[in-house]
LOMAR-640509 format. One record per residue (C-alpha): residue number from 1; residue in three letters; x, y, z. Coordinates in nm, 2 decimals, padded with zeros to 4 digits, always signed. Example, Ala and Ser with C-alpha at 12.3 -4.5 7.8 and 13.67 -1.06 7.14 Angstrom:
{1; "ALA"; {+01.23; -00.45; +00.78}}
{2; "SER"; {+01.37; -00.11; +00.71}}
END
This chain:
{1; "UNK"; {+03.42; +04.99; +12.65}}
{2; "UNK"; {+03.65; +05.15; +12.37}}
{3; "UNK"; {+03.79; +05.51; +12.36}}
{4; "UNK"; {+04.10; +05.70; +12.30}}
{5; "UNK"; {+04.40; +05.58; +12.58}}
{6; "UNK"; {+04.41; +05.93; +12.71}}
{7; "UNK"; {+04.06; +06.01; +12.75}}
{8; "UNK"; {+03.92; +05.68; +12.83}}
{9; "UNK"; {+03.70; +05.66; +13.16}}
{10; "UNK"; {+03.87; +05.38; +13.31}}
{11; "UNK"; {+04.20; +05.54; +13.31}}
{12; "UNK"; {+04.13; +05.72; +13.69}}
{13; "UNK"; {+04.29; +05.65; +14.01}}
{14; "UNK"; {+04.02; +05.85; +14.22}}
{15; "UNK"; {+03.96; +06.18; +14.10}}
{16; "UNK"; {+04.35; +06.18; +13.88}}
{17; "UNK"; {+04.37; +06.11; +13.52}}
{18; "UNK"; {+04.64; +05.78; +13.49}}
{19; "UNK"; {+04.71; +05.92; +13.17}}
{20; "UNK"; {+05.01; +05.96; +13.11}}
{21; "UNK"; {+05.23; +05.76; +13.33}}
{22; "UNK"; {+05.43; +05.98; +13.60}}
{23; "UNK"; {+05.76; +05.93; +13.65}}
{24; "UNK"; {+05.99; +05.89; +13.94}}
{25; "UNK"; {+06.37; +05.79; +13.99}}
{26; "UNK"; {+06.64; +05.90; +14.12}}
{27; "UNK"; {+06.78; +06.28; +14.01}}
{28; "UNK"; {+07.05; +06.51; +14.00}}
{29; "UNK"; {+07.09; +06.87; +13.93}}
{30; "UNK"; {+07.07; +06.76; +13.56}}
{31; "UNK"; {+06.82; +06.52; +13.56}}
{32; "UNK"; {+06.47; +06.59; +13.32}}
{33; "UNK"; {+06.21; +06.42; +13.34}}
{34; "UNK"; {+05.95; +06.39; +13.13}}
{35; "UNK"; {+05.66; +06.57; +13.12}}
{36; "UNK"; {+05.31; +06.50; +13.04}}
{37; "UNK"; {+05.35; +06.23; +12.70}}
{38; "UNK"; {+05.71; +06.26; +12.63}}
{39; "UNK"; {+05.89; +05.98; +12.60}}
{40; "UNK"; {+05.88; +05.59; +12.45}}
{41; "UNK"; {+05.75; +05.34; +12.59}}
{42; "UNK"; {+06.04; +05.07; +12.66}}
{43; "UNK"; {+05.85; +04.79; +12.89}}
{44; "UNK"; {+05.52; +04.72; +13.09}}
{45; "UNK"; {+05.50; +04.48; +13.34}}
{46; "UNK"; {+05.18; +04.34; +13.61}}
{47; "UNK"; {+05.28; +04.38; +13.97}}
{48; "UNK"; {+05.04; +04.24; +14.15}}
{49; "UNK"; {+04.85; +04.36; +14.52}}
{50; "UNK"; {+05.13; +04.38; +14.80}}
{51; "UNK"; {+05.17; +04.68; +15.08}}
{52; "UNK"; {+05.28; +04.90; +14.85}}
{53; "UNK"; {+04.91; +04.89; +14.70}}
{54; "UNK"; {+04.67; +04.74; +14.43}}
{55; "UNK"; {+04.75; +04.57; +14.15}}
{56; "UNK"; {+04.89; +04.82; +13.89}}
{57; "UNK"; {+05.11; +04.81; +13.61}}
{58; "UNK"; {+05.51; +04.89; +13.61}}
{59; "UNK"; {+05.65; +05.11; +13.31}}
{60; "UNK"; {+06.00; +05.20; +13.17}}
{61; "UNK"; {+05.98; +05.52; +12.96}}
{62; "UNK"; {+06.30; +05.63; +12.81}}
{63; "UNK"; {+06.31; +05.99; +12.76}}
{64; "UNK"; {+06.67; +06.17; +12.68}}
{65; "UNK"; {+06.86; +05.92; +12.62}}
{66; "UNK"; {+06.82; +05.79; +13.00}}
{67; "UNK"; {+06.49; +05.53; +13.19}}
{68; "UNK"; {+06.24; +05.64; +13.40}}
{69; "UNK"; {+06.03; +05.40; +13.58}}
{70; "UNK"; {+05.61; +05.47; +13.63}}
{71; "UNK"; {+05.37; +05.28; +13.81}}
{72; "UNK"; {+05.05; +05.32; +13.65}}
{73; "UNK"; {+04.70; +05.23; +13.89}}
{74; "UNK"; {+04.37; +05.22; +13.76}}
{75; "UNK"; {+04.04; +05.20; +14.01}}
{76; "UNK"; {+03.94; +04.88; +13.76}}
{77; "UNK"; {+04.18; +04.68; +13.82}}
{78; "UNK"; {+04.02; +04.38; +13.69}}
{79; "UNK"; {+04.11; +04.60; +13.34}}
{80; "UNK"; {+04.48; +04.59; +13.41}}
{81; "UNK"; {+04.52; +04.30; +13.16}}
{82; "UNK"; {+04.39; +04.43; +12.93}}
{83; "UNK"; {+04.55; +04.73; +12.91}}
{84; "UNK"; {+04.90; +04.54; +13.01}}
{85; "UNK"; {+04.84; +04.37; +12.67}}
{86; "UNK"; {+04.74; +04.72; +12.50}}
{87; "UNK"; {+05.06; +04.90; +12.61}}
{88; "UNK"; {+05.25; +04.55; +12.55}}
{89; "UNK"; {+05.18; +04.54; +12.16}}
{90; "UNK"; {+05.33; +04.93; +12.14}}
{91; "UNK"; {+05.65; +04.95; +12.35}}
{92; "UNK"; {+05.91; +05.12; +12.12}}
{93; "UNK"; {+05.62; +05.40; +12.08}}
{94; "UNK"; {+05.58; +05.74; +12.17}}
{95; "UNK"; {+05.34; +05.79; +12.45}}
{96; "UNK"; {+05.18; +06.09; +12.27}}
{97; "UNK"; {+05.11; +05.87; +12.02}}
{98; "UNK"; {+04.99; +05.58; +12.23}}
{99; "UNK"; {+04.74; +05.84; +12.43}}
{100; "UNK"; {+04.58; +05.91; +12.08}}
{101; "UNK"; {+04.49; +05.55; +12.00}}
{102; "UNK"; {+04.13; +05.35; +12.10}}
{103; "UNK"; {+04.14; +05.10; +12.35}}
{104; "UNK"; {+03.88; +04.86; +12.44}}
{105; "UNK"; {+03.90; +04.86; +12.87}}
END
């Protein structure tokens, strides 16, 4: 099934968009992170099932000259690879631009 990364219908976790990323890390009083599709994409990585949850994919985005990590879940996760692949072939991207390409999940 193709359609645009940010709009695509297998980008849910439940009723939430996956789209874009959100990220975490640790913070300080002058800490921003980004919002929404700011940022480049600097790595994705599989990590599989464990207690944490299902299998998902792992991303670096730098944004500000510092890296944020993201974990990124889908409810297909048998489309994980595929997308893993996807986001693979664009790291050094923007994620604004990466949300505005077709994907085939």
């Amino acid at each position: 099934m193709k359609g645009m990364l940010r709009n695509h219908p297998k980008m849910r976790f439940g009723r939430a968009s996956s789209w874009p990323p959100q990220c975490s890390g640790a913070s300080d009083a002058y800490t921003q992170f980004p919002v929404g599709e700011q940022g480049t994409l600097k790595a994705v990585e599989f990590l599989p099932a464990d207690h944490t949850g299902p299998d998902r994919l792992s991303i670096t985005i730098e944004y500000g000259g510092r890296f944020f990590p993201a974990i990124l879940r889908i409810d297909d996760t048998g489309a994980l690879p595929r997308l893993r692949d996807f986001l693979r072939s664009h790291v050094g991207k923007e994620l604004s631009a990466i949300g505005g390409l077709e994907v085939d999940l």
